[in-house]
C-alpha positions in Angstrom: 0.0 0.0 0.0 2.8 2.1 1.0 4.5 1.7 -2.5 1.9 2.6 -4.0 1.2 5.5 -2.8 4.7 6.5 -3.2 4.8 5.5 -6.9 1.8 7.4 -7.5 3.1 10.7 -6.5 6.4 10.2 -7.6 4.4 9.1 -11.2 2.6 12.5 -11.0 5.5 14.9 -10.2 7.5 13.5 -13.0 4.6 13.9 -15.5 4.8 10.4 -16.5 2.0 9.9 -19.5 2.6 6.0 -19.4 1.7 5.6 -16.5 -1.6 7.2 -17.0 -3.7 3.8 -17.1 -2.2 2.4 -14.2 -3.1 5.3 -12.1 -6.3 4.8 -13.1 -6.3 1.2 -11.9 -5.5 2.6 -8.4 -8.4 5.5 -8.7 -10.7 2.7 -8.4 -9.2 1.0 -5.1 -11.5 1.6 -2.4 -9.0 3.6 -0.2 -9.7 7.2 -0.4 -6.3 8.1 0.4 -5.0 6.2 -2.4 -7.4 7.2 -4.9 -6.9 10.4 -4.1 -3.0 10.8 -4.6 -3.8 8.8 -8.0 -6.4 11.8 -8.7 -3.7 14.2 -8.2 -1.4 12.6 -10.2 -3.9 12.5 -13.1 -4.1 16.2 -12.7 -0.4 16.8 -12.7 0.0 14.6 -15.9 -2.5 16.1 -17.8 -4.9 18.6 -16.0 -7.1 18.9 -19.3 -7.9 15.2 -19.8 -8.3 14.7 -16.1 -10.8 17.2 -15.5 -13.1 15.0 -17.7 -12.7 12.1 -15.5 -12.1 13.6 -12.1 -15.4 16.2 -12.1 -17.6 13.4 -11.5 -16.0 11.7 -9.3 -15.4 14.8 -6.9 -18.7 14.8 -6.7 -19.7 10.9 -6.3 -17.3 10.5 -4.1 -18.2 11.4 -0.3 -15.1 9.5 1.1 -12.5 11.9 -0.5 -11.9 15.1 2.4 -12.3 18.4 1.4 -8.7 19.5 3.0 -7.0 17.2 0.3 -9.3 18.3 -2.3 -8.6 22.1 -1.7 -5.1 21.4 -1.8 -5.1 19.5 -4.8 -7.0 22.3 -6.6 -4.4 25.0 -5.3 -1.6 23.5 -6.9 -3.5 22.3 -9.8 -2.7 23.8 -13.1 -4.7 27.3 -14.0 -6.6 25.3 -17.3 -8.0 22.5 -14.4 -8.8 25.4 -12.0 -10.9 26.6 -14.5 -12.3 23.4 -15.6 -13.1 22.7 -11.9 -15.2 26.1 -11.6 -16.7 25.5 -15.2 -18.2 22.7 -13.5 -19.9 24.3 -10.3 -21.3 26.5 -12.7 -23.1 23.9 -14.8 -24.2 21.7 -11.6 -25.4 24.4 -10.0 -27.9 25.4 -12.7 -29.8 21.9 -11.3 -29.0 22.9 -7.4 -28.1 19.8 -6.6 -27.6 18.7 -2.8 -24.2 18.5 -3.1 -23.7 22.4 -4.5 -22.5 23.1 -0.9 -19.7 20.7 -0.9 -18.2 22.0 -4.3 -18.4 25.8 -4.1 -16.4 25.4 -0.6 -13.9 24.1 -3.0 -14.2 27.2 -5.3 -12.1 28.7 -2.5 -9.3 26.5 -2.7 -8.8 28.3 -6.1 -7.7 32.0 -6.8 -10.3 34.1 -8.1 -9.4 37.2 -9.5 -12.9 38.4 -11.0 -16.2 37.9 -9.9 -18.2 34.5 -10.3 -21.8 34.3 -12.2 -22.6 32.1 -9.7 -21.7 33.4 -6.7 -23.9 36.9 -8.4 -26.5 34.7 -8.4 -27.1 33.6 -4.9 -26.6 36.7 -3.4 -29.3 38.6 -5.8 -31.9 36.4 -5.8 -30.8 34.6 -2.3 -30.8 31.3 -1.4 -29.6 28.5 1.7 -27.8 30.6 4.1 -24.8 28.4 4.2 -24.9 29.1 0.7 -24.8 32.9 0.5 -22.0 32.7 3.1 -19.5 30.6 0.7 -20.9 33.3 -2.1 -19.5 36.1 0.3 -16.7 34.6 0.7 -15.9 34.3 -3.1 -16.4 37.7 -3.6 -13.2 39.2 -5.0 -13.8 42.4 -7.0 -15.0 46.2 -5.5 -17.9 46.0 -8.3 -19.2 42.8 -6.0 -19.8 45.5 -3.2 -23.0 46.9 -4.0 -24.2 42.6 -4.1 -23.0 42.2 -0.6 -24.1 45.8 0.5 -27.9 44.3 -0.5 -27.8 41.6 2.8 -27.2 44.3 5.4 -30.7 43.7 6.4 -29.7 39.9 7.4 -30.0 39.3 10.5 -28.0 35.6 10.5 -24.5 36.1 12.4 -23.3 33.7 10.4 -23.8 36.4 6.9 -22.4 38.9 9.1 -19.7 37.5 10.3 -18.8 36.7 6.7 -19.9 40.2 5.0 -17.7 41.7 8.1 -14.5 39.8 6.9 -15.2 40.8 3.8 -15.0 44.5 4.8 -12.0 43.9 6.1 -10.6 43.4 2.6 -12.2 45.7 0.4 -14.8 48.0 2.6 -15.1 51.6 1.9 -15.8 54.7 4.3 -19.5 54.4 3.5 -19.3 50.5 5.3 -18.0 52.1 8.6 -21.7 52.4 9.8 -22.6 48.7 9.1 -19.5 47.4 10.8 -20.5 49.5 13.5 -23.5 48.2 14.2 -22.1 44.6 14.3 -20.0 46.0 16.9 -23.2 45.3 19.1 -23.8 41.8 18.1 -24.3 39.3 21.1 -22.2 36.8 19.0 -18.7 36.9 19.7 -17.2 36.4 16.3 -19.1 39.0 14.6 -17.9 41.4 16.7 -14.2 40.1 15.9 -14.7 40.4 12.4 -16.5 44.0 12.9 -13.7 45.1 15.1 -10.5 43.6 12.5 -12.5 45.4 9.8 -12.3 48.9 11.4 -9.2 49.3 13.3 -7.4 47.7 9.8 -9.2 50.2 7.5 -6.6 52.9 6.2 -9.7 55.7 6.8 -9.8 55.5 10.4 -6.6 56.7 12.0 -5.8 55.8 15.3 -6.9 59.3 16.9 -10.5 57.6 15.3 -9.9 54.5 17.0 -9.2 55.6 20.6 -12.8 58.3 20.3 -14.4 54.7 18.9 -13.8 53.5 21.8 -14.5 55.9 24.2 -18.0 56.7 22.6 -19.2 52.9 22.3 -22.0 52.4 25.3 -21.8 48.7 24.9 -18.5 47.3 26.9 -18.7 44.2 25.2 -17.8 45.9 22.0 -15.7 48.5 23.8 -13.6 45.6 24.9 -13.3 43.9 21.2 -12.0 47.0 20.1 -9.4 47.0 22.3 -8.1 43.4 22.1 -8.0 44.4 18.5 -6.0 47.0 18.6 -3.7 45.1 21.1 -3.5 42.6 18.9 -2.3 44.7 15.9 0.3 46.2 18.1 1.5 42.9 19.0 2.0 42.0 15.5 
């Protein structure tokens, strides 16, 4: 078992076209471990005759963890990256139940312009879990009027995620919304609300300390200033 798991990636890394029906011998064995390294190996041999074969698999196969899967699509080659989100887009036209499982992979991959699908959800809505993994696709400034539409949500897990978000690409007219998640009773919305404010460049530090002194709520007084600890520490 052992050697064949170390043939298998060795087979992939050297790009070995040969070997290419022998590692799909060992895709079939029942060990998810081992069918996954000869996945990866496929993909490293030949990314655009794999993504034919491996698409449907991804999806058949429950046994294969995500955390390999996201790696494998982070080193995969751009053309099966692409491929990959191809894919999602064309399964999720049916919604399938398994449309979760594969746009969590979307983020395994980088994205440097803004997905259909992700558009989709969060205009016309959706499963919750859902629109999270949407928001956290979001890549672009011309996404932020999208994300600036589920202020109104109420879910902590949405505002957790449109709060990171911020963080990245907010403007000054988001400082209102972050502060009002400053008063959320769930502790990791306030994190996220907190990051996203003292690590904006338009509020200054003279900004931060009058944040602070004017917030009513000591619970979000007090994520402020572990916050700001915790960039000096860094």
């Amino acid at each position: 078992f052992e050697d064949q798991l170390i043939a298998a990636t060795a087979l992939g890394h050297l790009g070995d076209v040969q070997a290419w029906d022998q590692l799909l011998i060992l895709l079939k064995k029942p060990s998810p471990l081992l069918s996954m390294t000869a996945l990866r190996a496929l993909v490293l041999i030949d990314p655009g005759k794999a993504s034919n074969i491996v698409m449907p698999l991804i999806v058949e196969h429950r046994d294969w963890m995500p955390v390999r899967l996201a790696a494998m699509l982070r080193q995969a080659d751009p053309q099966f990256q692409q491929a990959f989100l191809a894919y999602v887009e064309r399964e999720a036209q049916a919604s399938p139940p398994f449309l979760l499982r594969l746009m969590r992979l979307c983020e395994a991959i980088p994205i440097n312009q803004p997905l259909p699908l992700g558009a989709k959800f969060l205009t016309f809505g959706g499963d919750p879990d859902l629109i999270a993994v949407c928001l956290r696709l979001v890549c672009h400034p011309s996404e932020l009027g999208l994300v600036r539409g589920w202020y109104g949500d109420g879910r902590w897990t949405i505002q957790v995620q449109i709060a990171s978000l911020l963080g990245r690409m907010g403007e000054p007219q988001d400082a209102h919304y972050l502060l009002s998640l400053l008063d959320s009773e769930h502790w990791w919305v306030r994190y996220r609300a907190a990051q996203a404010l003292i690590g904006s460049p338009f509020i200054n530090s003279r900004a931060v300390n009058r944040l602070i002194e004017n917030r009513s709520d000591a619970f979000a007084r007090d994520m402020l200033r572990q916050i700001v600890a915790e960039k000096a520490h860094r």
